[in-house]
C-alpha positions as CSV (number, residue, x, y, z in Angstrom):
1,X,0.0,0.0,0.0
2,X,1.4,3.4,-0.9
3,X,1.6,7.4,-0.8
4,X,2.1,9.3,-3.8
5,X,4.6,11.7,-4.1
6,X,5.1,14.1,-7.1
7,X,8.5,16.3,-8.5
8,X,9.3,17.9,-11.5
9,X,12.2,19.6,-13.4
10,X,14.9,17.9,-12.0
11,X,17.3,18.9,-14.4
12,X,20.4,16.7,-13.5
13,X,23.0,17.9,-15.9
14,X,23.5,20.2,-12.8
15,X,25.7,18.0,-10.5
16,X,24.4,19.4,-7.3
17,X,20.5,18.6,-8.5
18,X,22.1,14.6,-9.6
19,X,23.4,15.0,-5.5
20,X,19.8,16.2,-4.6
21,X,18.6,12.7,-6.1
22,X,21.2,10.1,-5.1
23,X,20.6,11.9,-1.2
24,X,16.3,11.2,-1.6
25,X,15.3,8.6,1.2
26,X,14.4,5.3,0.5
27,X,10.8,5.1,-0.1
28,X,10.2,1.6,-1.3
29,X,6.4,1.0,-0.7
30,X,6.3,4.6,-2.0
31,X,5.1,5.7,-6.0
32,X,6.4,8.6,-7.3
33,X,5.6,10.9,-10.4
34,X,8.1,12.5,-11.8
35,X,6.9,15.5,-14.7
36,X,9.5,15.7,-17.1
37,X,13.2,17.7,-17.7
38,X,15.6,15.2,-16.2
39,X,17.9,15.5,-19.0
40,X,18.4,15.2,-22.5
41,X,21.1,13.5,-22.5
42,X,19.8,9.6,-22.8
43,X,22.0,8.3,-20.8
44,X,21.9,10.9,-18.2
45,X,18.1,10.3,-17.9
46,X,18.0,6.6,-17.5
47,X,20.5,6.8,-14.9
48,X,18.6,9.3,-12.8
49,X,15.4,7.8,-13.4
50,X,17.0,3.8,-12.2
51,X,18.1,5.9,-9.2
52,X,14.7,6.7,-8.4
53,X,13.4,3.0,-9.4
54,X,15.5,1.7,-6.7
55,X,14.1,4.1,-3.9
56,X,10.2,3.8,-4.9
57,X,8.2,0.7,-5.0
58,X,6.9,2.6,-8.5
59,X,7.8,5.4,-10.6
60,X,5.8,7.3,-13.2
61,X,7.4,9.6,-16.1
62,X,6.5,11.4,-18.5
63,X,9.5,13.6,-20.9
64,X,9.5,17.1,-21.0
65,X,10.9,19.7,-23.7
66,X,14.5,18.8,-22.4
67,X,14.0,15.5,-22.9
68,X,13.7,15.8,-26.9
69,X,16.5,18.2,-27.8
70,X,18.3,16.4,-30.4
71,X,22.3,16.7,-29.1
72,X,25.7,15.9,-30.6
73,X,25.3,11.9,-29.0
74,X,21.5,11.2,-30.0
75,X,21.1,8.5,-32.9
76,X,17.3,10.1,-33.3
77,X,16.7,11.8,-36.3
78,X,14.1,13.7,-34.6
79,X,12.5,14.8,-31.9
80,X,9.7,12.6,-31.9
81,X,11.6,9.4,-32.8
82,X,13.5,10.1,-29.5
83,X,10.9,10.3,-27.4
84,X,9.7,7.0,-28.7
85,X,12.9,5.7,-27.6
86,X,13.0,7.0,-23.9
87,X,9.7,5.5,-24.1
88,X,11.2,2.5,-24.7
89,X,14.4,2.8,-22.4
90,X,11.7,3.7,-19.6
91,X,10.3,0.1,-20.4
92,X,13.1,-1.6,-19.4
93,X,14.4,-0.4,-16.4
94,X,10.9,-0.5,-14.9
95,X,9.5,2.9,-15.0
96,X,6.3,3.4,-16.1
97,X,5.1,5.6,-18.8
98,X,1.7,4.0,-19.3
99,X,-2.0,4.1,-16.8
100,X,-1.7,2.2,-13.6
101,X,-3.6,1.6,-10.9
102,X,-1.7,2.4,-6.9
103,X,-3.6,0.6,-4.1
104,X,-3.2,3.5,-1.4
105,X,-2.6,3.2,2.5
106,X,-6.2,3.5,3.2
107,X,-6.9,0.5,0.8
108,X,-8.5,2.6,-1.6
109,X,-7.6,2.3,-5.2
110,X,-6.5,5.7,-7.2
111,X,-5.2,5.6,-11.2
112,X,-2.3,7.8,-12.4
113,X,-2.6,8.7,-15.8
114,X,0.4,10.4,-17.9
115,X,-0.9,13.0,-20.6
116,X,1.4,13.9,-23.1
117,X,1.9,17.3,-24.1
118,X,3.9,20.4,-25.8
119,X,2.8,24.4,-25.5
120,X,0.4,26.1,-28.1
121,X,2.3,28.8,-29.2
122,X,0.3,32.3,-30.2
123,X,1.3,31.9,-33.9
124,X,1.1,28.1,-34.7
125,X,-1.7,27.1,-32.0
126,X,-3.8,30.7,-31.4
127,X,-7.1,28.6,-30.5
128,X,-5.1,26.5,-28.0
129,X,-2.4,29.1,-26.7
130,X,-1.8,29.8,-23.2
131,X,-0.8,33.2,-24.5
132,X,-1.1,36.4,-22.9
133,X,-0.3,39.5,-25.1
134,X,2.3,41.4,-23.2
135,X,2.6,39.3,-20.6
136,X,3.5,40.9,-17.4
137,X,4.7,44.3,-17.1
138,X,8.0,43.1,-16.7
139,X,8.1,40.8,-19.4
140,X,9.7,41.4,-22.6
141,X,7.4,39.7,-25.6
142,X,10.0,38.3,-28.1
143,X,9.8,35.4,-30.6
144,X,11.2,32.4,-29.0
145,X,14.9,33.1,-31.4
146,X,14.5,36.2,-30.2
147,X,14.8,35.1,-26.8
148,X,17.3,32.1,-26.7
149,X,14.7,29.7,-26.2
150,X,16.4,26.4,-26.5
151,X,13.9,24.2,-28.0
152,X,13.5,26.4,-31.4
153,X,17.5,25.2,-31.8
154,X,17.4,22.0,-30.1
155,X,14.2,20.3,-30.9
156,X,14.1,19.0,-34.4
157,X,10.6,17.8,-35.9
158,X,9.6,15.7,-38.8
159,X,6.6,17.2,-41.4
160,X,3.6,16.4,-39.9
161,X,1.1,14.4,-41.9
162,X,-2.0,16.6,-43.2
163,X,-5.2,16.4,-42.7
164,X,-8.0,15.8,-44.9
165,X,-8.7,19.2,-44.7
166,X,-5.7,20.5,-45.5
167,X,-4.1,21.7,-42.5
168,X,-1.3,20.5,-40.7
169,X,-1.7,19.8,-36.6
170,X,0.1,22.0,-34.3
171,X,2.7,20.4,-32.3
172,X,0.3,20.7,-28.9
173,X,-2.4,19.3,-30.6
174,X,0.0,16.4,-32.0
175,X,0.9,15.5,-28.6
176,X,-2.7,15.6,-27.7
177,X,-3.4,13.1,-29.8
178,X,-1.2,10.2,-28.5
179,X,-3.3,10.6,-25.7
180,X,-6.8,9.5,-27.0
181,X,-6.7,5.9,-26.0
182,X,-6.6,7.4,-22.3
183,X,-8.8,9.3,-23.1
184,X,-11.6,6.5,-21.5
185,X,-14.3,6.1,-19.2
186,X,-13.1,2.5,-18.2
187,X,-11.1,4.1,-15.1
188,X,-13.0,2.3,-11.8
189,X,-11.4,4.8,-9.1
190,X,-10.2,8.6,-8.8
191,X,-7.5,9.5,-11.0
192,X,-4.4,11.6,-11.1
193,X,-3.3,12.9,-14.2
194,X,0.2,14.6,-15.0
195,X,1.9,16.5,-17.6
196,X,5.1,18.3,-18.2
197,X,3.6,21.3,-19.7
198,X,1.2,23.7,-18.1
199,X,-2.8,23.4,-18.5
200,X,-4.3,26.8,-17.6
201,X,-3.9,30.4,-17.8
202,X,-4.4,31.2,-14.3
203,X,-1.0,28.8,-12.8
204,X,1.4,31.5,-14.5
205,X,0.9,34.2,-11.6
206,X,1.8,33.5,-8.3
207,X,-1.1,33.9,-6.0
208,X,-0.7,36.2,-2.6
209,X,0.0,32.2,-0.8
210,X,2.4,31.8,-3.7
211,X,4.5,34.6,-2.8
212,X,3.8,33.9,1.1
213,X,5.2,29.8,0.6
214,X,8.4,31.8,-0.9
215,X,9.1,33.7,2.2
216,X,8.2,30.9,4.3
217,X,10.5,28.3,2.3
218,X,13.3,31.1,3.2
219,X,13.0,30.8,6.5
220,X,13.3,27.3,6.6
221,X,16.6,27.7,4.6
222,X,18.2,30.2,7.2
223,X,17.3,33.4,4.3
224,X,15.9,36.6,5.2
225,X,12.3,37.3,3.9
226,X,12.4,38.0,0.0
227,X,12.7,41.9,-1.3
228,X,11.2,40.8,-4.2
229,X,8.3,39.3,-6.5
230,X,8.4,36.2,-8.1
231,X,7.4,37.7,-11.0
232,X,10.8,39.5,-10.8
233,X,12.8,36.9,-10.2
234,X,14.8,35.2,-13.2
235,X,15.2,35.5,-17.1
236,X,12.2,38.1,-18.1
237,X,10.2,37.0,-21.3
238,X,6.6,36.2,-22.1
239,X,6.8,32.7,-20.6
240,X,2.7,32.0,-22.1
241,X,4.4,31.9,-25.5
242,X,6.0,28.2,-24.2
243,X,4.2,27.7,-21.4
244,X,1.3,24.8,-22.3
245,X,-1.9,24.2,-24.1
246,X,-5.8,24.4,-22.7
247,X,-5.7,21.1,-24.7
248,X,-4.3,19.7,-21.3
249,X,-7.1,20.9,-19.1
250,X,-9.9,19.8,-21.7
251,X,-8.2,16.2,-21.2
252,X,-7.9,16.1,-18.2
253,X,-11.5,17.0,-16.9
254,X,-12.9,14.9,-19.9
255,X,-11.6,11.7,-17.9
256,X,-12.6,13.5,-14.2
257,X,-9.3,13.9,-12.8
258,X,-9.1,15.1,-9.4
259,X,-5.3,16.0,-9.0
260,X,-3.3,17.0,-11.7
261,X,0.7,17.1,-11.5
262,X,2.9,19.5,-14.0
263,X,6.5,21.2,-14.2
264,X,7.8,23.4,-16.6
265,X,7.3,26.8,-15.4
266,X,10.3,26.6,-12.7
267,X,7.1,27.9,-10.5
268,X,5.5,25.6,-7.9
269,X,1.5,25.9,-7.5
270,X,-1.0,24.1,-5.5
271,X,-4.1,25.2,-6.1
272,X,-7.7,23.9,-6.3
273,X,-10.0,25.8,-9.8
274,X,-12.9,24.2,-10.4
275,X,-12.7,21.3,-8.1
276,X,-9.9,19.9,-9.9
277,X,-6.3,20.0,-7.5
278,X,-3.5,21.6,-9.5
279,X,-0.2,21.3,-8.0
280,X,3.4,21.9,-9.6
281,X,6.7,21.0,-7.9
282,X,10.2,21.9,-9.6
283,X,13.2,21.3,-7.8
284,X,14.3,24.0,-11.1
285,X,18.2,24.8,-11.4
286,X,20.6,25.6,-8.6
287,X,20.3,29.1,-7.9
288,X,16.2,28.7,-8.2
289,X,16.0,26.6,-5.4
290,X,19.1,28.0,-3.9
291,X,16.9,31.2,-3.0
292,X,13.4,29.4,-2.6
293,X,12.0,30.3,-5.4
294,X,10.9,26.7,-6.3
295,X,8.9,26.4,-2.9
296,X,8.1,23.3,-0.6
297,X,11.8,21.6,-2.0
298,X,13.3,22.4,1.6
299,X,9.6,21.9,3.1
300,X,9.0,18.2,2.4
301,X,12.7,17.9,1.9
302,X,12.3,16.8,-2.1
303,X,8.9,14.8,-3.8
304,X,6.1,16.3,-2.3
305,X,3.7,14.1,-0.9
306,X,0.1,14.6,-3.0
307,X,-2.1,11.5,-1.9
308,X,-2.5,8.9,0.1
309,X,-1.1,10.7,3.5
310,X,-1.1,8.3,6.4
């Protein structure tokens, strides 16, 4: 009988984040979700990943944006193909990728379902975009070149097939797709869902709590009270241009998930819209949680625990 615990983001190409992982407590009747950007280094990944195998009883994954830049050592051709093969190298070293049912400590069933996903940008995807014109105040609204965002150098995609109308799919909407077998009714208890990418508008800005868990997740680390935002913390651009899809959401209430678990934004959330639990937990790069900014890390000590509390 287990708990489930959640994380995101752990972006182990930083040493001290791979010492973060190998230093996690054994939790071996434990399950844990883990929402994309490991690495994207292959190698890297699986070794993080069978890390975590050996200290949970079950681990779920699903790859981020990280995961499928195409670098000097992949054999991929293209993105997609390469996530088809961590898909695969998931498969044999135990962790799941797939729907499974956890029988929690309360012996109550609950199913964890991994959604696939990629952001709607504003120009490919404007009926599916997470986009907000301007963005913040502080945010400067350039075209992902523009703004050295990695995946328009890194990522590398094949020409998607047409439709019989014509158009081509945008890449969120591609990613949608591969979900529609979970797409089901057949689940017989309460479900989790999780992504890498964000599924509504609303998670972007920090909430008053938001910026209260900050200054709380300081104190816990020995650092004074923040004389700053989160908004203002960090690389400023119009993070909605990358930031998910409101495919995500549509999925993800079409099934009736209660919880639902994503990463990507470097942000942590948890918040309840609409009856549905959101709730995002990064560990992020160094200096993020080095300053708190990834909150609850230092609180719960790594994975935070999400269901099934004893």
């Amino acid at each position: 009988m287990s708990r489930v615990f959640a994380i995101s983001d752990l972006h182990t190409d930083y040493e001290a984040n791979m010492g973060f992982v190998e230093g996690l407590p054994i939790r071996s009747e434990d399950v844990l979700i883990v929402a994309g950007d490991v690495s994207d280094d292959i190698p890297r990944l699986i070794e993080t990943l069978s890390i975590l195998k050996a200290k949970y009883k079950e681990v779920y994954f699903i790859p981020g944006n990280h995961e499928l830049w195409i670098n000097k050592n992949d054999i991929a051709p293209n993105s997609l193909v390469k996530l088809f093969e961590i898909v695969r190298h998931c498969a044999a070293i135990g962790v799941r990728t797939e729907p499974g049912k956890v029988r929690c400590l309360d012996g109550s069933d609950v199913w964890i379902v991994p959604l696939y996903s990629w952001y709607a940008g504003p120009d490919d995807d404007p009926k599916n975009t997470l986009y907000v014109p301007g963005g913040l105040s502080s945010w400067k609204d350039l075209t992902l070149k523009e703004m050295g965002w990695s995946d328009a150098y890194f990522c590398k995609w094949p020409q998607l097939k047409r439709r019989a109308s014509g158009s081509c799919p945008s890449l969120a909407q591609l990613f949608a797709d591969m979900n529609t077998e979970r797409l089901t009714n057949d689940y017989d208890a309460p479900i989790i869902t999780f992504s890498h990418f964000v599924p509504r508008p609303e998670l972007m800005r920090a909430s008053v709590q938001d910026e209260s868990e900050i200054a709380l997740e300081r104190n816990i680390m020995g650092l004074p009270s923040p004389d700053w935002k989160e908004k203002e913390f960090g690389t400023r651009f119009n993070f909605s241009r990358v930031a998910g899809s409101n495919i995500l959401d549509r999925q993800l209430r079409k099934i009736g998930s209660m919880l639902h678990v994503y990463g990507h934004q470097h942000r942590n959330r948890d918040r309840t819209i609409r009856r549905v639990r959101y709730v995002s937990h990064c560990l992020g790069n160094p200096r993020e949680h080095g300053e708190g900014i990834t909150w609850g890390i230092a609180t719960w000590a790594g994975p935070k625990l999400i269901h099934g509390h004893a």
